[in-house]
C-alpha positions in Angstrom: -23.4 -27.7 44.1 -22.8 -24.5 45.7 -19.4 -24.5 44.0 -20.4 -25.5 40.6 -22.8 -22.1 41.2 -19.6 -20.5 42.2 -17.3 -21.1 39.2 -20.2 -20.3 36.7 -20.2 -17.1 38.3 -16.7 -16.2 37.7 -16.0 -18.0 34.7 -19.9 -15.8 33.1 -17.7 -12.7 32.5 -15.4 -13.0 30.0 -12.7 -9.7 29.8 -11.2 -10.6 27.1 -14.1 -10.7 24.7 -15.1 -8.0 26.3 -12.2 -6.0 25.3 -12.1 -7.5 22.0 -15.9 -6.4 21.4 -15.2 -2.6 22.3 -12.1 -2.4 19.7 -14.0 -3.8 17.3 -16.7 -1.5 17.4 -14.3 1.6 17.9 -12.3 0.3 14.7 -15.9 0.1 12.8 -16.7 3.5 14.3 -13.5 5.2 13.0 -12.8 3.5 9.8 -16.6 4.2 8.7 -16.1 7.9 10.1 -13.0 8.2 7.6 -14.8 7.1 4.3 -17.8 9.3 5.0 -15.7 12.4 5.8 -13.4 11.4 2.8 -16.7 11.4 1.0 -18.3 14.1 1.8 -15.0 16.5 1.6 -13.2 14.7 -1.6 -14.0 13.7 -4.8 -11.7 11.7 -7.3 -11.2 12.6 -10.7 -8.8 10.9 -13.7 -6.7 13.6 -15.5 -6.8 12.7 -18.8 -3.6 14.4 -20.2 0.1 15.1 -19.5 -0.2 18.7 -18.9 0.3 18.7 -15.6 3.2 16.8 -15.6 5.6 15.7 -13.7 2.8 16.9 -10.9 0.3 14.8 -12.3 1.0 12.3 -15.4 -1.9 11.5 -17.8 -4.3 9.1 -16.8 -3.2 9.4 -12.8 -6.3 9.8 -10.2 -6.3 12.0 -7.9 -8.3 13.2 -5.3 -9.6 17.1 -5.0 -10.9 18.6 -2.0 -14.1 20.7 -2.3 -14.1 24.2 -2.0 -15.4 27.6 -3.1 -13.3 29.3 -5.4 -12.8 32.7 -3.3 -10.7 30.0 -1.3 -8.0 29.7 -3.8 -4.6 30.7 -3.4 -1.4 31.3 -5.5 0.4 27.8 -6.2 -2.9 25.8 -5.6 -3.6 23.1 -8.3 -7.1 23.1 -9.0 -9.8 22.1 -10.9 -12.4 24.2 -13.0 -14.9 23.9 -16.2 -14.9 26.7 -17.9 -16.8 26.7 -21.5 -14.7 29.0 -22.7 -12.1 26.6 -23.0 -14.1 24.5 -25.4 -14.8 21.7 -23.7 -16.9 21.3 -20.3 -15.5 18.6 -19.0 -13.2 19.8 -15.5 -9.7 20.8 -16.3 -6.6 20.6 -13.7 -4.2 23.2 -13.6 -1.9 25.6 -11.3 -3.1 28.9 -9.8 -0.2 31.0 -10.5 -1.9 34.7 -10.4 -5.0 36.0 -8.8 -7.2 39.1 -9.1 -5.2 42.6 -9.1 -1.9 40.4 -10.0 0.4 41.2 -12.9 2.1 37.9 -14.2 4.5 37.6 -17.4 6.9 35.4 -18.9 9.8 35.7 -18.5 12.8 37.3 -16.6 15.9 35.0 -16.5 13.5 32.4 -17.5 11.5 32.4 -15.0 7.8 33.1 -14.2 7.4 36.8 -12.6 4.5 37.8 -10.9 4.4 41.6 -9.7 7.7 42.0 -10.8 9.0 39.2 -8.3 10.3 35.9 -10.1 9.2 32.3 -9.2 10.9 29.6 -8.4 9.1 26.3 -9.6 10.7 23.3 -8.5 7.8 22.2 -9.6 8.6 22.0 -13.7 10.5 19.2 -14.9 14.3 19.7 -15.0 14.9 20.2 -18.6 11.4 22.5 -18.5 11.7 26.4 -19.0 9.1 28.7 -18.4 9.4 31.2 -21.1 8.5 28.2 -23.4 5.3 29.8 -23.2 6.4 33.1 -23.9 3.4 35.4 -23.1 3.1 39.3 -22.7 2.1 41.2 -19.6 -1.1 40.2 -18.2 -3.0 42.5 -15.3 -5.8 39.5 -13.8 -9.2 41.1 -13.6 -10.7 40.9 -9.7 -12.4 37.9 -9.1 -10.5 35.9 -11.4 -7.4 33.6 -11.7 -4.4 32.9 -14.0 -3.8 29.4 -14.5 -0.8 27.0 -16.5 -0.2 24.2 -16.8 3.3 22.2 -15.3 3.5 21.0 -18.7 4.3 24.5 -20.1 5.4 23.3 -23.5 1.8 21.3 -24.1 -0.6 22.4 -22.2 -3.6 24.4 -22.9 -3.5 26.6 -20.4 -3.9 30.6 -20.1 -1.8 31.5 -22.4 -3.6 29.5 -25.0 -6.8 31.5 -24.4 -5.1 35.1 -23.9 -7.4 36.6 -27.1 -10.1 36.1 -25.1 -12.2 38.9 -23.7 -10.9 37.6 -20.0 -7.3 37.8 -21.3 -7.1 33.9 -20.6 -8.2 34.2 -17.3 -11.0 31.7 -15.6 -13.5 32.8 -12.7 -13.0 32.0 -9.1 -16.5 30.4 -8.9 -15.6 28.4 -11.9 -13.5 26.1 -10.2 -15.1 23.2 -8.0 -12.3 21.8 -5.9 -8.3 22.0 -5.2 -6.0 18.7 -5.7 -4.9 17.4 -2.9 -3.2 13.9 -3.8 -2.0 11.8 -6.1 -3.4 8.5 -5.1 -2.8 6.5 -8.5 -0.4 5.7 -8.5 0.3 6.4 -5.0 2.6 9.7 -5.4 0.5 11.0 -1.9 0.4 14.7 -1.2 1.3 17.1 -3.6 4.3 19.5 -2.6 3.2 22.8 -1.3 4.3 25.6 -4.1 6.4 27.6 -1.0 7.9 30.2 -3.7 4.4 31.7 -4.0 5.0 32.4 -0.1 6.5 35.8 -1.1 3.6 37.1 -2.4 1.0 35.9 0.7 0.2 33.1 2.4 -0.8 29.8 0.8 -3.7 27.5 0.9 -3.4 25.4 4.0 -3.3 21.0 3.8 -6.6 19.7 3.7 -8.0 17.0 6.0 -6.7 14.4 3.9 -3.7 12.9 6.1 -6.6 13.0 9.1 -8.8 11.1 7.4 -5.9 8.2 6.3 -5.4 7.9 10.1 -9.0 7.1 11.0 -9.3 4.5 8.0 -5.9 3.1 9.0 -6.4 3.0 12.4 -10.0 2.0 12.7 -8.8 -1.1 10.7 -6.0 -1.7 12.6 -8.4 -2.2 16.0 -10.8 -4.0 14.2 -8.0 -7.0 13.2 -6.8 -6.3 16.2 -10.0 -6.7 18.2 -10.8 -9.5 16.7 -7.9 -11.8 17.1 -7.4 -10.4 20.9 -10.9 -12.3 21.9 -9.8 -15.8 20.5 -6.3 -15.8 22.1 -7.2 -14.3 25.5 -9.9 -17.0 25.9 -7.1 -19.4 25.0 -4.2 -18.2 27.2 -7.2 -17.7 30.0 -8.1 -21.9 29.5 -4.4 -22.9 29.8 -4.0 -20.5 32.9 -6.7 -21.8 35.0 -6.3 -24.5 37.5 -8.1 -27.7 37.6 -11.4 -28.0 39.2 -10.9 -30.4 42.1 -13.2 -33.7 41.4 -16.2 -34.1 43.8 -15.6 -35.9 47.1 -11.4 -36.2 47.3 -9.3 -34.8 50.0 
């Protein structure tokens, strides 16, 4: 009897399911972190046309970090609603000139903003800029410049430029700046580096941190709960047979 006691005893703890417990619960913990961060920080939105493209193709979903709009850099692709631009459903489009700056179209066909020309690898290959032939446009402070990658259809700035605001769209008009393409799954868009010359750019948002979470918190929750199973297994094959009652 004293023996059976003993062998409950050792055989009552169980490491492998105890291992197996805590990565399921750190998986749960990090893949439900992930998704509320992504929700809280994100939101997804369809864009409905081709004027973005080949950034973003009609009907692709994407997803759009929150932010003010006195965060908004040169090169970012964001989106806005602006009633101005008769509808009031959000429109995506690129940032190419803030408040104070003086963009035209074009020199050696190419977008110029104070007098300094931009590469946009950005533009489809057989896509000029001065498509969209526009004159010289000083942006009022506090508001933005914004075109389409689509210069030959979108509706964009330069569509707008008899406006009182020359074209031009608030900062606190726009509610959030693209991110990703995540259908189809193009991933991040390409940071616009040629804007570089003119100041620094808007940095990554927390996008690619939250991916790792979701991935990895999934990742030790399959792998939690198949390590339980076959340690108990590989542990009953392992152990030596209990010696029957009375023998020598």
């Amino acid at each position: 009897m004293g023996s059976t006691g003993r062998d409950k005893g050792k055989s009552g703890a169980d490491p492998g399911g105890i291992v197996s417990g805590l990565a399921v619960a750190l998986g749960l913990v990090l893949f439900l972190a992930g998704f509320a961060w992504g929700a809280v920080v994100y939101r997804p939105y369809t864009v409905p046309t081709s004027s973005m493209a080949p950034t973003i193709g009609a009907g692709d979903r994407v997803l759009a970090q929150r932010v003010d709009g006195g965060e908004v850099r040169r090169g970012d692709v964001v989106v806005f609603t602006d009633k101005t631009w008769v509808t009031n459903a959000p429109v995506v489009k690129r940032v190419v000139a803030v408040g104070g700056d003086t963009v035209a179209c074009c020199t050696d066909g190419k977008l110029t903003v104070n007098g300094k020309q931009i590469d946009e690898p950005y533009l489809a290959e057989d896509s000029l800029a001065e498509i969209q032939n526009f004159p010289t446009v000083t942006v009022p402070k506090g508001r933005l410049f914004l075109l389409g990658d689509e210069r030959s259809g979108s509706l964009d700035s330069t569509a707008h430029l008899t406006d009182a605001a020359k074209g031009t769209v608030a900062r606190s008009a726009v509610s959030a700046r693209v991110d990703a393409v995540v259908w189809p799954m193009d991933g991040m868009l390409e940071p616009a580096t040629s804007f570089e010359q003119l100041g620094s750019l808007s940095s990554p948002g927390p996008l690619r941190t939250m991916v790792a979470l979701i991935v990895g918190g999934g990742v030790l929750v399959l792998a939690g709960g198949a390590y339980g199973p076959i340690a108990k297994r590989l542990s009953k094959r392992s152990r030596p047979g209990v010696e029957p009652a009375g023998a020598r």
